[in-house]
Structure formats: C-alpha cells, structure tokens
C-alpha positions in Angstrom: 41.4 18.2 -17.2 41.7 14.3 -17.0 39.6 14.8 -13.7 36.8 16.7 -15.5 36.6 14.2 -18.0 36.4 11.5 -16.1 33.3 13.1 -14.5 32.0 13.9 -17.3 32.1 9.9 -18.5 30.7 9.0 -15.2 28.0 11.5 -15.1 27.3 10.5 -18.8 26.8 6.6 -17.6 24.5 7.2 -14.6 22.4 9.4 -16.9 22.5 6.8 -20.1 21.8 3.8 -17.0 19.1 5.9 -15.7 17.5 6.6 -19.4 18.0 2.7 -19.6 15.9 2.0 -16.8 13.3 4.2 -17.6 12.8 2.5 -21.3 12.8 -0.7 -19.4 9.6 0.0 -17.0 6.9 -0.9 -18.7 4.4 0.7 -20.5 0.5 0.9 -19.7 -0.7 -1.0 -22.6 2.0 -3.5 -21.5 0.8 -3.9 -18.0 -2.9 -4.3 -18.8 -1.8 -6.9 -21.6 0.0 -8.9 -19.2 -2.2 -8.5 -16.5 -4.6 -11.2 -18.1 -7.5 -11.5 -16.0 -7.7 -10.4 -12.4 -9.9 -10.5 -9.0 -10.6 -7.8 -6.3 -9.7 -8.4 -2.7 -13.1 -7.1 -1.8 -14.7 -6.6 1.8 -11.5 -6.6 3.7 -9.2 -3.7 3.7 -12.0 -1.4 2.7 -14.0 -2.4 5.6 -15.2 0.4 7.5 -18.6 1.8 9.3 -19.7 4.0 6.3 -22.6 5.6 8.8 -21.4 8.8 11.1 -24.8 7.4 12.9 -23.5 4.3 13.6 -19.5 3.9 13.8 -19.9 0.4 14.7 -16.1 -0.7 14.2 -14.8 2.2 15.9 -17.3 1.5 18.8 -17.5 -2.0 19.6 -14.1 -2.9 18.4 -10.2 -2.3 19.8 -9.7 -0.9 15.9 -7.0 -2.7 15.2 -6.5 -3.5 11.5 -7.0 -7.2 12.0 -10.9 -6.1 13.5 -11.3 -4.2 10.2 -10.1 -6.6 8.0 -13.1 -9.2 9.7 -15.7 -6.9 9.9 -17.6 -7.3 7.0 -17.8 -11.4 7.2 -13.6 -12.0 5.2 -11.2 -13.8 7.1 -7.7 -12.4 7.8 -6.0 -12.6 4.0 -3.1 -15.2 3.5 -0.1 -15.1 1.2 -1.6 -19.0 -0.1 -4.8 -17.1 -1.1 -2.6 -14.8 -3.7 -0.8 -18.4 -4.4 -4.1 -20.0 -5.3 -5.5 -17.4 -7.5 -2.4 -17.0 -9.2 -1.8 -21.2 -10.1 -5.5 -20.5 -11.4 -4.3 -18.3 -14.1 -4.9 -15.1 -12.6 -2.2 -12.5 -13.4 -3.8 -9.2 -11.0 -5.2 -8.7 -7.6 -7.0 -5.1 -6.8 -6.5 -4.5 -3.3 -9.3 -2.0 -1.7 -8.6 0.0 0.9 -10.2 2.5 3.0 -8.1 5.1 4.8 -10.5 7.6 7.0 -11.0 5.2 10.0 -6.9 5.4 9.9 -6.0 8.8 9.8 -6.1 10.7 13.1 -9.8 10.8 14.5 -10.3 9.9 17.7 -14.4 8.8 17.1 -15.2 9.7 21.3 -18.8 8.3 22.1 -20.2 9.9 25.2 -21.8 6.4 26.1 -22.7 2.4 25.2 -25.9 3.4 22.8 -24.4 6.2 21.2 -21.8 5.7 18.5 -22.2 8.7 16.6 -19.4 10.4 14.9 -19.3 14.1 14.3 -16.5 15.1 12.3 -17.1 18.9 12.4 -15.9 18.8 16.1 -13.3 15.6 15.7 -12.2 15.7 12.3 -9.6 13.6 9.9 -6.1 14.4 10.1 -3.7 13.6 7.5 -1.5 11.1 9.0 -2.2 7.6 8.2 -2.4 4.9 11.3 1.7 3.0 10.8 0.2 -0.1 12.1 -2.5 -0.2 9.1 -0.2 1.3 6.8 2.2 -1.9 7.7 -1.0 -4.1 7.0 -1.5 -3.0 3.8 1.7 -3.4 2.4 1.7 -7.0 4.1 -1.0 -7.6 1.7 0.2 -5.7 -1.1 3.3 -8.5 -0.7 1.2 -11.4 -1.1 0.8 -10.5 -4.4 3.5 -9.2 -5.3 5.3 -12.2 -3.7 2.8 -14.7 -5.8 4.2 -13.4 -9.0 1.4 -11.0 -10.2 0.5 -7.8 -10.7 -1.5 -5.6 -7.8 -3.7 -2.2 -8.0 -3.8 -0.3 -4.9 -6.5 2.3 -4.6 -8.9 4.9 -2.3 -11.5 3.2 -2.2 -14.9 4.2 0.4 -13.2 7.5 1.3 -15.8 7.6 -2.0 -18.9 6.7 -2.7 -22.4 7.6 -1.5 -22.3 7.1 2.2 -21.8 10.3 5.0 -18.6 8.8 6.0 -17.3 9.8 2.5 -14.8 12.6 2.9 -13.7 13.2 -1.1 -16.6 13.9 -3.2 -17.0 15.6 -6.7 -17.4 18.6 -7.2 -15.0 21.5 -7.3 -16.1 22.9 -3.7 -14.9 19.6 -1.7 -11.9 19.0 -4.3 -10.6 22.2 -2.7 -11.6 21.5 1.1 -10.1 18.5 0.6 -7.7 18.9 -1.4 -4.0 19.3 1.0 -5.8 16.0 2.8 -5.9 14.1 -0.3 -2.2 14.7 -1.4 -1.3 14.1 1.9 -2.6 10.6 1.7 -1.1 9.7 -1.7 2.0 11.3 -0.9 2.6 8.7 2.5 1.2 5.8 0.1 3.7 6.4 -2.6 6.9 6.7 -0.2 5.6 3.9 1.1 5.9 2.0 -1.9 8.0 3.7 -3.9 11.0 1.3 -4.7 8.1 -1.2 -5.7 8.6 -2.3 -9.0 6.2 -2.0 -12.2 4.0 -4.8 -10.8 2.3 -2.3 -8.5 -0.3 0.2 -9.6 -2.1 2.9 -7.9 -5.3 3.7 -8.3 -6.6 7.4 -7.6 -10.1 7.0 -6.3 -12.9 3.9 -6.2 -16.5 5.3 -7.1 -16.1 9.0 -6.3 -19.9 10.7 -6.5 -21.1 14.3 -6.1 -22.8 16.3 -3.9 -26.6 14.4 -4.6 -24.5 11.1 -4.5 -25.5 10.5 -8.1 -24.9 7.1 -9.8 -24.8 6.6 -13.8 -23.9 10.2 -14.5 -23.2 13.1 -12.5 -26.2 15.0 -11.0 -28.6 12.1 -12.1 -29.5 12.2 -8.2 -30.6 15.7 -8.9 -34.3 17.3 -9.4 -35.5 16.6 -12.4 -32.6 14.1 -13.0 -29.7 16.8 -14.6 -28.6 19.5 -13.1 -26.0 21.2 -15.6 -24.6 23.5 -13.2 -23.5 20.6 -10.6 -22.5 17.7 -13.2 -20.0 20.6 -14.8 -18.7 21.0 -10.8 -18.4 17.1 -11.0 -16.6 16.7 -14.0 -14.4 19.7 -12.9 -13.9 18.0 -9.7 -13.1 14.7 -10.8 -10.5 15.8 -13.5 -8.9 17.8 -10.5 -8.7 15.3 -8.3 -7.1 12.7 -11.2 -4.7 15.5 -11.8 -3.5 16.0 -8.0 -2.7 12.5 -7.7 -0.6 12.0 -10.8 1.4 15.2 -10.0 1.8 13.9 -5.9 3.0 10.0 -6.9 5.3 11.7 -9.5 6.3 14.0 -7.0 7.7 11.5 -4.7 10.5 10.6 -7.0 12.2 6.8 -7.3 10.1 4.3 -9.0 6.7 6.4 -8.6 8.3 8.8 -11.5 7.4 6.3 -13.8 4.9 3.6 -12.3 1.6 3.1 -14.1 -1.2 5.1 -12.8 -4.6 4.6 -12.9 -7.6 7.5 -13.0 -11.5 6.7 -13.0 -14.6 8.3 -14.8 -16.9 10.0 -12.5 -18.6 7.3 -10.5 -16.4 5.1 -12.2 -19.5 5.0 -15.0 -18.6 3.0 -17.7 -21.5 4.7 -20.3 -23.6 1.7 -20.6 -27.0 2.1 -21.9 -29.4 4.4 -23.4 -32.4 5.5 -21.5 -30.6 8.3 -21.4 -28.5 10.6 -23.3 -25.8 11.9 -20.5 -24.8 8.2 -19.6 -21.6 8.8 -21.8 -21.2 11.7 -20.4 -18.7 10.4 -17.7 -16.4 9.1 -20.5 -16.8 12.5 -22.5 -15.9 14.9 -19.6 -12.7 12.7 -18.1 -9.5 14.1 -19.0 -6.6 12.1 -19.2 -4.5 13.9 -16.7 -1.1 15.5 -18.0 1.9 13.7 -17.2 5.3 13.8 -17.2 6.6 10.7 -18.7 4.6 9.2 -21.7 2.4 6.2 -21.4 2.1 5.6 -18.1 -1.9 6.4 -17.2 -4.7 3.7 -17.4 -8.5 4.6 -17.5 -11.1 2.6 -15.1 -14.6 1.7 -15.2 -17.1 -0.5 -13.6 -19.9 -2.6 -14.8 -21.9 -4.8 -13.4 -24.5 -5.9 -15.8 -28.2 -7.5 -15.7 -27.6 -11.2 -17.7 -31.5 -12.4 -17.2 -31.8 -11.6 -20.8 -28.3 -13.6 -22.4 -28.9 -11.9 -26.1 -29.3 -8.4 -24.6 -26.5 -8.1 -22.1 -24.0 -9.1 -24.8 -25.6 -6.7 -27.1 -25.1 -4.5 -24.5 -21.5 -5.1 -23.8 -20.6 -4.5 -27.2 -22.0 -1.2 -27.4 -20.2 -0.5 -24.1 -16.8 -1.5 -25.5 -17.0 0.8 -28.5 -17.9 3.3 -26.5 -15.0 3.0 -24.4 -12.6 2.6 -27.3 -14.3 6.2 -28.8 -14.7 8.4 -26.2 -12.1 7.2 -23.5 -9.4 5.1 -24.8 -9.2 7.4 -27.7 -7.6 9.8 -25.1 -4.5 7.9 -25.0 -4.4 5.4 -22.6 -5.9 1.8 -22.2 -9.0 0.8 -20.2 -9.5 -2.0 -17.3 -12.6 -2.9 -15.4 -11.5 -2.8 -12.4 -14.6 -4.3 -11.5 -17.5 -6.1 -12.9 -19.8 -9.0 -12.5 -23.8 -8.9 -12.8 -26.3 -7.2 -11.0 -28.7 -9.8 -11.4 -30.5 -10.5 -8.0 -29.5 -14.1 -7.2 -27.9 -14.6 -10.7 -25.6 -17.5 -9.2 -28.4 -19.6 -8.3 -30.9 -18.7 -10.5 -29.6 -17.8 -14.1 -26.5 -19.7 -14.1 -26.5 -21.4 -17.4 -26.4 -17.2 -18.5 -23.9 -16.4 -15.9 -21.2 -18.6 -17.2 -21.8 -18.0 -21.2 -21.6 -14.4 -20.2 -18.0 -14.5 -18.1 -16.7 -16.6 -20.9 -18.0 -13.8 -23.8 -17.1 -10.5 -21.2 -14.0 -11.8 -20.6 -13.0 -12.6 -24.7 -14.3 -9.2 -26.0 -12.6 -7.7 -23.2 -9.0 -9.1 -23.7 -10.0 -8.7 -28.1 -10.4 -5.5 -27.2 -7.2 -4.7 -24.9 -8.9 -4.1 -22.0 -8.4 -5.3 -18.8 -10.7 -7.0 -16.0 -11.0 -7.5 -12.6 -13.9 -9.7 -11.4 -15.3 -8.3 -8.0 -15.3 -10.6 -5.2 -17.0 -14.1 -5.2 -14.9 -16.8 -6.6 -13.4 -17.4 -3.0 -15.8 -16.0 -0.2 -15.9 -15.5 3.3 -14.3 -18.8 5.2 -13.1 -20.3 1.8 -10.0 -18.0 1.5 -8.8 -19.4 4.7 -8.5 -22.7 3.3 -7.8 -21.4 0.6 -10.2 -22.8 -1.9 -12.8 -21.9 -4.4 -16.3 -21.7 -4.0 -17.6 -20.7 -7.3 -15.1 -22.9 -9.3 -17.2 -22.9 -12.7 -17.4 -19.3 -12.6 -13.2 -19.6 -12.4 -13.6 -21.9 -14.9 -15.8 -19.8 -17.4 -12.9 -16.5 -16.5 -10.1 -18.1 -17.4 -10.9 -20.6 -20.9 -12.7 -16.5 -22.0 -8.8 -15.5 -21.4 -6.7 -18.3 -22.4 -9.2 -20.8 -24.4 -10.8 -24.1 -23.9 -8.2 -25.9 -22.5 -7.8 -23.0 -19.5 -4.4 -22.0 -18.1 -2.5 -24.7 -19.7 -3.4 -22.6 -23.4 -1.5 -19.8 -22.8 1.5 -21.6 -22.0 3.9 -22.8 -24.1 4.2 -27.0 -23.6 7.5 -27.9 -23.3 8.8 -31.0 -25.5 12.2 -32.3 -25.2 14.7 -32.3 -27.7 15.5 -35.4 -28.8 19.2 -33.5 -30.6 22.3 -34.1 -28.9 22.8 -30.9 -26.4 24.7 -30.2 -23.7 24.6 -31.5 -20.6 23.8 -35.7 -21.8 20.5 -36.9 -19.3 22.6 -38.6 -16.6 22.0 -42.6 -18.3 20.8 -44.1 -15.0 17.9 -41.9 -16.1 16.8 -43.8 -19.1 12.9 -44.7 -19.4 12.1 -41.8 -16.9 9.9 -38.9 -18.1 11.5 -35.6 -18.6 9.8 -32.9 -16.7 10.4 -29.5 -17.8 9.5 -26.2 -15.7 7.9 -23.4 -17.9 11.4 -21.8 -18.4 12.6 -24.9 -20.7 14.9 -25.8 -17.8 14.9 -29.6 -17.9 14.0 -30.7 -14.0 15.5 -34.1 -13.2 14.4 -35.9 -10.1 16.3 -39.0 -8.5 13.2 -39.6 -6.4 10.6 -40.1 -8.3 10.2 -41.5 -11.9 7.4 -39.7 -13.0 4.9 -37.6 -11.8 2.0 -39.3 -10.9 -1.1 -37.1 -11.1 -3.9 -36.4 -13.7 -4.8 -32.9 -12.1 -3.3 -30.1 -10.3 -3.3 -31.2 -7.1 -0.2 -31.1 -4.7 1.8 -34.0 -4.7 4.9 -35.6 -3.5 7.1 -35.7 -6.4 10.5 -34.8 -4.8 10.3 -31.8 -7.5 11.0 -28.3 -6.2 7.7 -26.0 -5.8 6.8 -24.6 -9.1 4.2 -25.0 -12.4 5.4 -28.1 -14.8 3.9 -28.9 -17.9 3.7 -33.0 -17.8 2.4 -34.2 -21.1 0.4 -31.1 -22.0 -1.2 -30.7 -18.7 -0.3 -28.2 -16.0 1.0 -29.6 -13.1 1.2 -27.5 -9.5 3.7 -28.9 -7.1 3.2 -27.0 -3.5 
C-alpha cells in the first residue's frame, strides 16, 4: 500500500511539473508582443531555380547547400549578422526556406544546353537532404543563439512559379497531402526540444491553380471564378489544419510551440477596387487546436508610398480590417513581411519611405501586431561584414517601435543607488563611474575607469561582452 502511494505522489508531481511547464510556455499574444520588430533572412535559404525549364542550380552547381545559399546574390549567413540586428533592437528573424531542391529528385539532364526538369518521370520524395536539414538549423541557431526570436517556414514550395509543388485548391491539397506532413513532421523532430523562441510557419504565399494574387481566382476569366476561389479557401484551411495536427503530433516541445497559419496568398485585404480582396481574411479558419492560444495569423503587404497621405490612409483601413475579420478569430496577427512596392522608392521617394516605416511600424505595435521587414536593411556583401546599408531605414524601424531616442527607450536606464547595500563598491573604486548591465548587476572593472565612447561602437573597456547603459546611452561592448 505504502508502495502504491508513493507512486501515486510521484505520478501526481511529474503530472503537476508537467502542467507547470506547460503554463510557463508562452502564449501567442506573448510572443508577438515581445517579438518587437523583426527582419526576414531573405534570398538565401529559399534560394532555388523556380523554372522546371531552366533548373539552373541543380545544373550548373554541385548543389550543396552552401551553392544555394549564394545563388541569388547573399553571402553565406553568419552568427554576427543575427548579433548585429539584434544590438540594433530587433527582437525576430524569419528564416525562408525552400525544401523541393532537397527532397529526393535526382534533376538528370540529358546534356550541357538542356536543364529541364520533368517531375512526372523524376518526382519529389519525401525525405529531406540531412546535409541541408543540418544547414538550416545552423541558421536557425544564430538566432536563437543572438537572444531573439525565429520563424521558420515553407516558403517557394508556394507561390506562382512551375516549380511550386503545394498549391491551393482541394485537388493538390490531397495529391500532396502525405508529402506535406512528411515534411513538417522531419522539421518538427528536428526541432522539437527548441524552446518557445522558435516558431513555425505553415506555408509562404501559397496560390491556386490560375496562380492568383490579391484573392483567390483573381487570375481567372473574368477575374472570379466562385467555383475555384471556394477550392482555394477549402484548400488553404486544409492545409493550415494538417500542419497544426503533424507539429502537435510530434510530441515534446512542438505540443505547445506557437504556430503560425497564412491567408490565402498571404493577402492581407488591402484595398478596394474590389469587393473579394477581404475575402482571404473572411474565408481563413483558424485551425482547431489542442492546447489554447498557441496559433498566430500572417499577412503580407507591401504598399505603394508615392502618395504619403494615401498609403497611411490605407494602412489604417487595412489594420481594422485585420482586427475584424481575422484577429477576431482568436489569435493575433504579424506581417511577416512588408515594405513598399514603390519602384525605386529608396532612391526616389525617400523623405516618404522613412515617415512611412516610422507610422507602419507605430500602428502596427498600437495595434498588437507584429512585423517583419523583408530584406534590405543589410544586402548582398554587407552581411558579411556585417553592416547596414540602409541605416536610416533601421533608424525609421526601430524609434516607430521604441520612440525617439531608438533602442535605448525601451530599456530601462539603470541609476545607482546611492543607499547603503550589500556588497560596499570596493573604496579603491572611488571617482570611477558605475557601469551597470541591463540586469541591474553593477559591472566593476579594475581596468578601465570609465567607458570611453559616445556611440555604440566596440571598444576596449576590459568589460565582458554585453549591452550597458552608460549615462542613458546604450553601450555595445563585442
């Protein structure tokens, strides 16, 4: 009887721990809050051919990840790039990545001039490539390992190109269907002890069968074709629904890690020329789910700024919409990405460019939604350094998030107590400056007196690596 007991207690603890545990991961309201603002890893791990004409990567290259990750003009990604973005005051990285060069086809050309690819007679598999699958979560690590918060997603296995293999409508969903939980299900054992600072993402911009843009069947005769936007909409909510039951499926931390679902196209409803552009937003289903709180919607939007007045009218309406007709569904909203698709907007309108990051990115956070700028910032051979090309625009991003003053506004500046506390400054220490770390742990330093800087550049202060607030100003030490 004592024996039973005893079990009994013991089996009563792991459950009560485990409960514990469970109330301790975060929720997704939680995550997008402290997310703050974020940036795409774009043009790297989703490289890929995207023409069965012309597989160029598979043709002219050895394939191995490293060849990908170059091919469309990045450099091979860094852990100090993560570093840097993060001592900027971003909180999130989206990593993009594109699986179907990586799983099982051979892509055989007959000869030099002929890199066609003809998946009818040489097919995907299911099985994902290990040494790309080790790539990826070397990346995914960089993030992690910088202290913020990464999405991982599916991301030109969509889209509107002949390469894409999951497309919506409720035909393909079940053609494709045992492939696509396949793929998730090696993702999320892959990553499954990973903590609450990794998401996954379902699908990127996942179109249907007339590779329509702005709602589904758009690309059809006549512009609406009811008959194959209901197929979308069934297809997307299908495919949404597959992945949140194959992640939750795989048990350990993916039971409970936040999950993240598109709209079709990953349409955010803006405008009016039309009146199906909300349509994407009506018609997405937040998926059922076996823990509570735990999903996050995502949309894209990339709007035209030549006109200042009207693209922040414009945003506004988009917002509401948003909070009425998606986050009204029960879970919060990110853009997981955005920018402007104003033709040369950088050179040409960027006086409106920067008053529109700033205002995006404060009715975005006043309205609980998160952001994730895509690509720019640090381009091409300025992540090797790693430095910013488009500082103002970093700027504009993060004083919208934290306020005027940037970064050093949304953290708390550290004073010293001048009340007698334990342990006494060591005396040989008097007329030094105190340098506190953003913990409130008083850093001392018998090398240096002070720190000597007026920015946030590296230094030699004999102070370990960290971010130290020095009279009100955040200070970097690498």
């Amino acid at each position: 009887m004592t024996r039973l007991l005893t079990v009994f207690f013991l089996t009563l603890l792991g459950t009560t721990a485990a409960l514990s545990q469970e109330k301790e991961f975060e929720t997704a309201h939680e995550a997008v809050k402290n997310m703050a603002v974020g940036w795409n890893l774009g043009n790297t791990l989703d490289s890929n051919s995207g023409d069965t004409l012309n597989m160029w990567i598979e043709h002219w290259t050895s394939r191995t990840p490293t060849d990908y990750e170059k091919a469309w003009g990045q450099p091979v990604t860094k852990a100090s790039l993560m570093k840097m973005f993060k001592e900027a005051g971003f909180n999130a990285i989206r990593v993009p990545v594109t699986w179907y060069p990586h799983m099982e086809a051979k892509f055989r050309f007959s000869s030099n001039d002929n890199s066609h690819w003809y998946p009818s007679k040489d097919d995907l598999g299911t099985k994902v490539n290990a040494a790309w699958m080790r790539r990826v979560k070397q990346v995914v690590d960089y993030v992690i390992d910088a202290g913020m918060y990464c999405i991982l997603n599916v991301h030109h296995d969509t889209g509107a190109s002949n390469t894409a293999w999951l497309v919506a409508s409720e035909d393909d969903y079940e053609k494709q269907r045992e492939r696509y939980e396949a793929l998730w299900k090696q993702i999320a054992e892959q990553f499954r002890d990973y903590d609450e600072h990794l998401l996954f993402e379902s699908y990127n911009e996942m179109l249907d069968t007339e590779d329509s843009w702005c709602f589904a069947s758009f690309g059809a005769t006549g512009n609406y074709n009811a008959t194959i936007a209901r197929s979308a909409y069934n297809g997307i909510n299908s495919y949404a629904q597959t992945f949140v039951n194959t992640v939750r499926a795989t048990g350990g931390n993916n039971a409970r890690r936040n999950l993240v679902v598109n709209t079709y196209g990953a349409c955010c409803g803006e405008g009016n020329w039309s009146s199906h552009l909300q349509d994407p937003l009506k018609e997405m289903k937040l998926p059922d789910d076996e823990v509570m709180n735990h999903l996050i919607f995502e949309v894209h939007c990339y709007p035209d700024i030549k006109n200042l007045s009207s693209a922040k009218s414009t945003l506004n309406t988009t917002i509401n919409h948003l909070k009425n007709l998606l986050a009204k569904k029960g879970a919060p909203v990110v853009f997981g990405e955005w920018g402007t698709s104003t033709e040369n907007a950088y050179e040409q309108y960027r006086s409106n460019m920067l008053n529109f990051y700033r205002y995006f990115i404060e009715q975005t956070k006043k309205a609980g939604m998160g952001t994730f700028h895509w690509m720019g910032l640090s381009d091409g051979e300025h992540r090797s350094v790693p430095e910013f090309n488009q500082q103002d625009l970093v700027d504009a991003i993060i004083k919208g998030y934290y306020g005027e003053d940037g970064y050093i506004s949304g953290i708390e500046n550290i004073t010293p107590d001048t009340s007698p506390k334990e342990p006494t400054p060591d005396p040989s220490l008097k007329g030094r400056e105190f340098i506190y770390d953003l913990s409130g742990r008083l850093v001392q330093s018998n090398k240096v007196p002070r720190l000597q800087s007026n920015n946030n550049s590296s230094m030699n202060s004999g102070l370990p690596k960290g971010i130290y607030i020095n009279n009100g100003r955040k200070v970097i030490i690498k």
